[in-house]
N, C-alpha and C positions, 0 to 999 in steps of 0.2 A: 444449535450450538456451533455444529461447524458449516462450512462454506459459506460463513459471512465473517467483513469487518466492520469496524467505524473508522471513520474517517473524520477527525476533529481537527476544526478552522480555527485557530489561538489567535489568529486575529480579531474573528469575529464571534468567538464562542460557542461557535452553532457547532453540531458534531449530525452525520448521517450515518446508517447503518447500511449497507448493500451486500450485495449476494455478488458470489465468486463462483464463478463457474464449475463445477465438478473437475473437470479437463483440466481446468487452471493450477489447481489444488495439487493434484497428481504430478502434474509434467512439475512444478517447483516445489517438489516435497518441502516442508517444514516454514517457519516465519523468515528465515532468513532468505529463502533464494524466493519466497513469495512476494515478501516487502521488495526485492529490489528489482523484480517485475515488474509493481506496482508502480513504484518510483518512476522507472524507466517509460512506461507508458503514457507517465501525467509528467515528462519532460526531465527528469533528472540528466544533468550533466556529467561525464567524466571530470572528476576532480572537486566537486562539488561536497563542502563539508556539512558535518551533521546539525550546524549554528549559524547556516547562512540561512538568508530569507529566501 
């Protein structure tokens, strides 16, 4: 149950499940400072809103 998420493509409807590192988990306690890890690692921008593509 924990140190995994999904990852779901709304484009193309496909959704994957992966594994989070233990490390990962710890160093950005909780969903919020871990999603925006997440984010930042798969390219999120500064300024970038929650309705852009």
């Amino acid at each position: 149950m924990f140190g995994r998420l999904i990852r779901v493509d709304l484009g193309s409807g496909r959704s994957t499940i992966e594994q989070v590192p233990e490390a990962e988990v710890k160093a950005f306690l909780g969903g919020r400072g871990l999603g925006l890890r997440l984010g930042w690692d798969d390219g999120l921008q500064e300024g970038t809103g929650p309705l852009f593509p």
